[in-house]
C-alpha positions as CSV (number, residue, x, y, z in Angstrom):
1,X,8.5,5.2,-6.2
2,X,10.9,2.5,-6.7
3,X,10.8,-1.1,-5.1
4,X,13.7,-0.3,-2.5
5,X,12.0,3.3,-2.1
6,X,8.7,1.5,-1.0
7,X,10.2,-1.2,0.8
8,X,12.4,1.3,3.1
9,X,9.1,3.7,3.8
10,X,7.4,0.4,5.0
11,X,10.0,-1.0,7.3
12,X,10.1,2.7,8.8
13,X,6.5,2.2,9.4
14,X,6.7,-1.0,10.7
15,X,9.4,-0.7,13.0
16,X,7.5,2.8,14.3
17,X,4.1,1.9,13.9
18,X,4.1,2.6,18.0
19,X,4.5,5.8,17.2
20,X,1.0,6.6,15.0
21,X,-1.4,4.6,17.3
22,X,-4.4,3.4,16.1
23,X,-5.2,4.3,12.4
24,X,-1.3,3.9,11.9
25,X,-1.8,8.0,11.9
26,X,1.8,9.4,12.0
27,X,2.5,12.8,12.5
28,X,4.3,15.4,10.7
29,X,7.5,14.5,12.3
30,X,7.6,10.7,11.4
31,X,7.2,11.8,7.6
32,X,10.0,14.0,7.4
33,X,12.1,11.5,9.3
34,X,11.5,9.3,6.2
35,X,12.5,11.4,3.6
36,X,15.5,12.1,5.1
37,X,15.8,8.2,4.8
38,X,15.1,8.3,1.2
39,X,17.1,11.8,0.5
40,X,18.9,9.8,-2.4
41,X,16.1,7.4,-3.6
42,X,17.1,4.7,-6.2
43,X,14.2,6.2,-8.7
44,X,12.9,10.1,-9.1
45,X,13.1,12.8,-7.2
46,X,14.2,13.5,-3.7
47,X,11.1,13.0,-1.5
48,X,9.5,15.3,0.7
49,X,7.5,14.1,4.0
50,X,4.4,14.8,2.3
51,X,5.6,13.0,-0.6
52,X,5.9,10.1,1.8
53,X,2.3,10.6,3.7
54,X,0.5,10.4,0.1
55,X,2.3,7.0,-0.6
56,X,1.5,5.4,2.6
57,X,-2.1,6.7,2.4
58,X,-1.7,5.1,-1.5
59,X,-0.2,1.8,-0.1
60,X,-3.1,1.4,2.6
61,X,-6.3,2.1,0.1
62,X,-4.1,-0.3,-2.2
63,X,-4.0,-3.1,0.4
64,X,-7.2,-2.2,2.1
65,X,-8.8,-2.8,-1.4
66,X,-7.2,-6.5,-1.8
67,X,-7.8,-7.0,2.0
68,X,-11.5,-6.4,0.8
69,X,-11.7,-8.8,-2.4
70,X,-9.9,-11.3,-0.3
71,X,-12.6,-11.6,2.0
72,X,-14.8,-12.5,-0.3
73,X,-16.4,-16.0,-1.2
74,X,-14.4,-17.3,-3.9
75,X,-12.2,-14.4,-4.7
76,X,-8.4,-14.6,-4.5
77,X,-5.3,-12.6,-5.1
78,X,-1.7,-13.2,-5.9
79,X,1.5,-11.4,-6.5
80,X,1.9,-13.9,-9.6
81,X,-2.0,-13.5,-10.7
82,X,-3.2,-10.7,-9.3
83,X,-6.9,-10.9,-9.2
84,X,-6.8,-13.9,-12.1
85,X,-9.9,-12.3,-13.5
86,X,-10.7,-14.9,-16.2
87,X,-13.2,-17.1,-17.5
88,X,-13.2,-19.3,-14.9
89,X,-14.7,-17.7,-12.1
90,X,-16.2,-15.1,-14.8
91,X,-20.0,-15.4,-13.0
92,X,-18.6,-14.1,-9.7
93,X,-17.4,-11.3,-11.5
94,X,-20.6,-10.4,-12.8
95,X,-22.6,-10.9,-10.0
96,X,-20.0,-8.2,-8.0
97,X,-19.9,-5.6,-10.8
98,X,-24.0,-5.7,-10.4
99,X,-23.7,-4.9,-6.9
């Protein structure tokens, strides 16, 4: 999945997220709609709508994950950084790979 590839799934998702209620649970419909959006993506092959279902379900555990560390005392994230695991805030590491 390219950039663009990802980007277009997730403006189709935001601009129909009506459609999937809560859980942003979209039916089959909805994912074939976005393939046929991406029938000539910029990177691989064409995709198929369960192509698309797996990388939203990808996305989500992706940003559910960062949601997570986020939320947590003295954790960050960055697009620039990502986690900035370092020596610097090496104990809180520790102490959350023991738990």
């Amino acid at each position: 999945w390219s950039d663009t590839d990802t980007t277009t799934l997730l403006n189709l998702v935001a601009a129909h997220k009506a459609l999937a209620g809560e859980g942003l649970n979209f039916k089959v419909v909805f994912w074939n709609t976005v393939a046929a959006h991406l029938g000539n993506p910029s990177k691989g092959a064409p995709k198929t709508g369960r192509a698309c279902k797996d990388e939203w379900k990808r996305l989500r555990k992706t940003y559910d994950a960062i949601d997570q560390h986020c939320g947590r005392s003295g954790f960050m994230y960055s697009l620039q950084l990502g986690a900035n695991v370092g020596l610097k805030n090496e104990h809180l590491w520790n102490a959350f790979i023991r738990v």
